[in-house]
C-alpha positions in Angstrom: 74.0 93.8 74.0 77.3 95.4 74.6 79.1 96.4 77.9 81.9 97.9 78.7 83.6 97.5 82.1 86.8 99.6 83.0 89.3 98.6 85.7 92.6 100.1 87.3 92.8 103.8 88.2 93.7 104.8 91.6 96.0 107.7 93.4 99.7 107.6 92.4 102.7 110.1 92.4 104.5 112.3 90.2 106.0 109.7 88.0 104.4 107.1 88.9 103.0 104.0 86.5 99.2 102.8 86.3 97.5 100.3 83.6 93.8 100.6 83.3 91.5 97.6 81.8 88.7 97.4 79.8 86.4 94.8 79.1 83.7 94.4 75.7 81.2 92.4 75.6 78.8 91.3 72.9 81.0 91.1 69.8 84.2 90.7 68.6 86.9 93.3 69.5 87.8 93.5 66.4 84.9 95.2 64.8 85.0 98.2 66.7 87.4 101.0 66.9 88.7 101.5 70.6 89.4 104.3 72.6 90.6 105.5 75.9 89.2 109.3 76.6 89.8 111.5 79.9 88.0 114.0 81.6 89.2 116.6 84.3 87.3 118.6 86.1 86.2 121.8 84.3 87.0 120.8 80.9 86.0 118.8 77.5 86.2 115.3 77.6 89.8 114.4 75.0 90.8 112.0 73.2 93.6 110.3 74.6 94.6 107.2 72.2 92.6 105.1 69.6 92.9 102.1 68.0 91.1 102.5 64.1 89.2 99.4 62.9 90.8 100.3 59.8 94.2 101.3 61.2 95.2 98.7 63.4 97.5 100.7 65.6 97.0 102.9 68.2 97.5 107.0 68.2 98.3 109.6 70.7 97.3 112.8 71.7 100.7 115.0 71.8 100.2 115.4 75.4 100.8 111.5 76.1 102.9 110.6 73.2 105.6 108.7 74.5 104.1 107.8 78.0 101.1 106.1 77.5 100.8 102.9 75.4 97.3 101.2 74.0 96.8 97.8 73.7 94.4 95.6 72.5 94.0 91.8 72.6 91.4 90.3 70.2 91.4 87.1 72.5 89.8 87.9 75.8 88.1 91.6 74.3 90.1 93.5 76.4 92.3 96.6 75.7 94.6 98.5 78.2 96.1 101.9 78.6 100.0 101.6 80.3 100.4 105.0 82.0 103.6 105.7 82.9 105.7 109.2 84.0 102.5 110.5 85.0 102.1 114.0 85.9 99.4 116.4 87.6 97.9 116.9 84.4 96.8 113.3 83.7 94.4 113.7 86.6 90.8 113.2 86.0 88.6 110.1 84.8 89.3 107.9 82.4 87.1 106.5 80.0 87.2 103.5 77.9 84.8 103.7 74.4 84.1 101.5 71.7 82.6 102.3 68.0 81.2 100.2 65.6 82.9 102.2 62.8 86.0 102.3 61.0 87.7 105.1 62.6 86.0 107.5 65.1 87.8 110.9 66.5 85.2 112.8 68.3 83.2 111.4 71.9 80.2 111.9 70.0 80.7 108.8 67.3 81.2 106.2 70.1 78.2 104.4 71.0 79.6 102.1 74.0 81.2 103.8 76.9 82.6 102.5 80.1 81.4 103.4 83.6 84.6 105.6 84.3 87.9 105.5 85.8 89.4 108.1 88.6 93.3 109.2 88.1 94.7 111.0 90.7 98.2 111.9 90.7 99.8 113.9 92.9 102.6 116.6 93.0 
């Protein structure tokens, strides 16, 4: 059985830095391809940055690139998402997702989903 158990999130200002956590369970880290996602209110759930199986290294979407950093460690199955300038727009909950393929770019292909993370940040 996999889990997936997010940490971190919280209120913060204009600028401001956060890390979430995650945590998998059940197999290696490895063999999955990682994700962190975001919802805001309103809108479509986006991709935010993903770490391929087959890749390796993460990827942004444009509107991070530059502030956020993914990272993974294959030791304790954990990954992390540094936040930093953050802005009103990063609001909403964050979600950490794992599939058991080789690459994955849509919410639909990821199997394991963590319970949710609120980001506020405030103007």
């Amino acid at each position: 059985q996999v889990t997936v158990v997010e940490s971190g999130g919280g209120l913060v200002q204009t600028g401001d830095s956060l890390t979430l956590s995650c945590e998998l369970s059940g197999r290696p880290l490895d063999v999955y391809t990682v994700a962190w996602f975001r919802q805001a209110p309103g809108k479509e759930r986006e991709l935010v940055a993903t770490i391929a199986r087959i890749r390796g290294h993460p990827q942004y979407a444009n509107s991070v690139q530059g502030r956020f950093t993914m990272s993974a460690d294959n030791a304790d199955n954990k990954i992390a998402l540094e936040m930093t300038s953050l802005k009103p727009d990063d609001t909403a909950v964050y979600y950490c997702a794992a599939a058991f393929r080789a690459y994955a770019n849509n919410a639909n292909e990821y199997e394991y989903w963590g319970q949710g993370a609120q980001v506020t940040v405030s103007s």
